[in-house]
C-alpha positions in Angstrom: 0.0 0.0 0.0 3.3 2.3 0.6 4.7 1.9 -2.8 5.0 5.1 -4.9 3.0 5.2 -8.3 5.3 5.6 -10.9 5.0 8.6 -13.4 3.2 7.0 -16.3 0.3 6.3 -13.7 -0.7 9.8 -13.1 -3.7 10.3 -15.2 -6.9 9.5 -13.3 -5.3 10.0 -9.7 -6.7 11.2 -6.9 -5.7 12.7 -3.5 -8.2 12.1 -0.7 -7.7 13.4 2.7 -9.5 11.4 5.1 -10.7 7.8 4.0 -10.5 6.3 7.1 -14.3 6.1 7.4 -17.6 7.3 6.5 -18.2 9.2 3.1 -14.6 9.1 2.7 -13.7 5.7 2.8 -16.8 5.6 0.5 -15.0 7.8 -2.2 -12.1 6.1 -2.1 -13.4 2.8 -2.5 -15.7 3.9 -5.5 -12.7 5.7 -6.8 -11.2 2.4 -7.2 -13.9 0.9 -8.4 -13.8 3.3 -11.3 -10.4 2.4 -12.1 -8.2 5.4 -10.9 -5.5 5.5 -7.9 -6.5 6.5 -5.5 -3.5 8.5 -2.7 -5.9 8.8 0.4 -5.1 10.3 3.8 -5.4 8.8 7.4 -4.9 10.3 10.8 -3.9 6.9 13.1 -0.6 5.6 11.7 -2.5 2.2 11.7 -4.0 1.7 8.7 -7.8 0.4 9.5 -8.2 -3.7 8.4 -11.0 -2.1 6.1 -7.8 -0.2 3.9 -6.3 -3.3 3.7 -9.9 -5.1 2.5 -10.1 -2.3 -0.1 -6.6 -2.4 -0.7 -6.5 -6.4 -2.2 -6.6 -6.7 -5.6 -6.4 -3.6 -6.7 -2.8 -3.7 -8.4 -1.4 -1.2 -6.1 -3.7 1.6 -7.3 -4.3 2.6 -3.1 -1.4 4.2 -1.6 -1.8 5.2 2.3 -0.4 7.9 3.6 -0.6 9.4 7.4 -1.9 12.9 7.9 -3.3 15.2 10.6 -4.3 18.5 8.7 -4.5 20.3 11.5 -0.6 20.4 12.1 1.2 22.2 9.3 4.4 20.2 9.9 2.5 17.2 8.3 1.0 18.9 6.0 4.6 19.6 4.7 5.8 16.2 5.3 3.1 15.1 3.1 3.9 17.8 0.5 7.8 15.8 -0.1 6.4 12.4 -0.4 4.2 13.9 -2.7 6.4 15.7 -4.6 6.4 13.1 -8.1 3.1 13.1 -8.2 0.7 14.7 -10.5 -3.2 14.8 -9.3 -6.4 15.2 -11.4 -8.2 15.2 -8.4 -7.8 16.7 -4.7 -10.4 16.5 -2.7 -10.6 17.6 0.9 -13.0 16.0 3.2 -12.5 16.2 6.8 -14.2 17.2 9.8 -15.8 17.5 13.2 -19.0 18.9 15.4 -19.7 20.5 18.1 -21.8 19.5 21.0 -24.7 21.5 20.0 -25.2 24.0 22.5 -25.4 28.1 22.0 -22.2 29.5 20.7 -21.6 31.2 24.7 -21.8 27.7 26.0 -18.5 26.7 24.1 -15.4 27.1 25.7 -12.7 28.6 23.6 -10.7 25.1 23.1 -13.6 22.9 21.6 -14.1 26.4 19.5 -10.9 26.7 18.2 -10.9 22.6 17.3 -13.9 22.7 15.3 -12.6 25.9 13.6 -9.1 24.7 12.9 -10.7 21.5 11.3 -12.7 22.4 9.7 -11.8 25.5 7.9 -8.0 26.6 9.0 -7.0 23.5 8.1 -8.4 22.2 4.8 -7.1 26.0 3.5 -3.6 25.1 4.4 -3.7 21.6 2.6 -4.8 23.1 -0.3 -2.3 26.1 -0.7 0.4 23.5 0.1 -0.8 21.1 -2.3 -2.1 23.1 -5.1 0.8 23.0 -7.3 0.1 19.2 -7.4 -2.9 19.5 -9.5 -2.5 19.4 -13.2 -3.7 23.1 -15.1 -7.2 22.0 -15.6 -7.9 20.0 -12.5 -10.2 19.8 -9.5 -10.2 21.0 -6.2 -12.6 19.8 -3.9 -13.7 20.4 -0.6 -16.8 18.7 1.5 -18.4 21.5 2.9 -22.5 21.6 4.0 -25.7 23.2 2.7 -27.9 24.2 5.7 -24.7 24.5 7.8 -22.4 26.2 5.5 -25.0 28.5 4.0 -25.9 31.7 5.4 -28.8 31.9 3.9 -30.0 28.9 4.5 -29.6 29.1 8.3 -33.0 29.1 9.3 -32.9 26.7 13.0 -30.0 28.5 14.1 -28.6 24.8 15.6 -25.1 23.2 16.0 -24.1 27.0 15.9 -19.9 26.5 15.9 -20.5 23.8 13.2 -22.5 26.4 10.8 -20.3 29.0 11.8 -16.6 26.9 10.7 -18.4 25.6 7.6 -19.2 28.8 6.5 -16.0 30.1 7.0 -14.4 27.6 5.0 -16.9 28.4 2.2 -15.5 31.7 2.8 -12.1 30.8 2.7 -12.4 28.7 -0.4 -13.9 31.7 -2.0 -10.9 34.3 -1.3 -8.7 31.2 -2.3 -10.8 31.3 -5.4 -10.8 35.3 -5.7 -6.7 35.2 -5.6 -6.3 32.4 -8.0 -8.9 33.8 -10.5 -6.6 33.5 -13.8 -5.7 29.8 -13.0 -8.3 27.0 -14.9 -8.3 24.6 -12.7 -12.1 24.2 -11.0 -12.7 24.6 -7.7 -15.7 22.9 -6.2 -17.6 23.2 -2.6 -19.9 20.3 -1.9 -22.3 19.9 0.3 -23.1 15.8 0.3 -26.3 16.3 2.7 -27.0 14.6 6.3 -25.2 11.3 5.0 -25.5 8.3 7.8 -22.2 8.5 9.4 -20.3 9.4 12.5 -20.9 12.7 11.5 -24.5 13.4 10.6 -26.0 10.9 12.6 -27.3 7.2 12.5 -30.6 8.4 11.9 -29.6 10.0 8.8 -31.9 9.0 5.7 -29.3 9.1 2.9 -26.3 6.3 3.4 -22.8 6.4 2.5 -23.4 3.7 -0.9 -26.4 6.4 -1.8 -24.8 9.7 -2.1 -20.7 8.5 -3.0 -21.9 7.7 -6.6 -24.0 11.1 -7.1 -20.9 13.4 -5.5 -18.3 11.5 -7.7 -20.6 12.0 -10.8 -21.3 16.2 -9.6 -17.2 16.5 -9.7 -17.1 14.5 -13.0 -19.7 17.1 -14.5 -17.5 20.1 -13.5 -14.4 18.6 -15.1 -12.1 21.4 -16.8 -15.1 23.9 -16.1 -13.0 26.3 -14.3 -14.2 28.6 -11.8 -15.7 28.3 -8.0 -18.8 25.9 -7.9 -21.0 25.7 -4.4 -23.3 22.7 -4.9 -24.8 19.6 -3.8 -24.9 15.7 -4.3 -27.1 16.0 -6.8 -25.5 19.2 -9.1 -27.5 21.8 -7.5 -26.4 25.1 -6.7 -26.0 25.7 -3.4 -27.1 29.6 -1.8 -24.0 31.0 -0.1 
């Protein structure tokens, strides 16, 4: 799973950070499925027996590397061991909630967690891996609908969690702003409440549902250029 893809295997790869469960490990896995290799991101330094699973038979197209986003030394540790590859694909998809509770009853350490996650953090993987994409590539990044949209924001829940995913959308968008002349496209997607650790086991849509519609939405905005804030199923998000 550690060996390095050599450089007549670029076309059709794909950096994932975080496939160690949930939509993820979803991506990756259909990813594979698809045919393309697949260079996906874990925090633990022990690689989950389901990696290994998806790993079998697949001719070496899933490399594993470790990865905690939130600490930029890794990040750049990552950045060298990357350095001879070439990526169609990055994709960002990481995260965590809050308990919850009003935005007073949050102490500033579980604050500045979910914020570092969930929108420091992706921003510095993507400005330290950026020149890794081809010219007319994809950028990535899982971000939410009711959550992340201002807009949308009409229950005024989880308040930390809405307030770090619109941030990132933020984020994304000056990244976008400041890299305007560059054609490579640049997508925030919001998969939904998916059934995982994160949205909840009483989540309608599951993990094999919604992996085949986001892969399809990135497909769709191949070489498109631009910022894109949409959904699963292609629709344009409200910021």
């Amino acid at each position: 799973m550690q060996a390095k893809l050599g450089t007549t295997d670029r076309y059709h790869t794909i950096l994932m950070i975080g496939i160690s469960c949930g939509i993820g490990r979803g991506l990756a896995a259909e990813y594979l499925r698809r045919g393309w290799f697949v260079i996906g991101t874990v925090r633990s330094s022990t690689v989950a027996p389901e990696l290994e699973a998806m790993a079998a038979g697949m001719a070496g197209r899933l490399r594993v590397e470790r990865l905690d986003m939130t600490r930029p030394s890794e990040i750049g540790t990552l950045r060298e061991r990357l350095a001879d590859d070439r990526l169609d694909i990055l994709i960002v998809n990481a995260g965590i909630s809050d308990h919850n509770v009003p935005v007073a009853e949050i102490d500033e350490a579980a604050f500045n967690e979910v914020m570092s996650t969930n929108a420091l953090a992706p921003l510095k993987v993507i400005e330290s891996l950026q020149d890794l994409v081809v010219e007319r590539g994809t950028i990535a990044v899982m971000s939410s609908s009711r959550q992340g949209s201002i807009s949308l924001n009409d229950r005024g829940t989880y308040d930390v969690y809405r307030a770090s995913r619109a941030a990132l959308n933020h984020l994304v968008r000056s990244y976008a702003t400041r890299h305007s002349s560059e054609a490579r496209t640049l997508l925030l997607i919001a998969p939904g409440r998916v059934r995982t650790d994160l949205g909840g086991s009483d989540a309608s849509v599951t993990v094999e549902q919604v992996v085949p519609r986001i892969i399809d939405t990135i497909d769709s905005h191949r070489s498109a250029g631009g910022l894109h804030f949409v959904n699963a199923e292609n629709e344009v998000v409200p910021w």
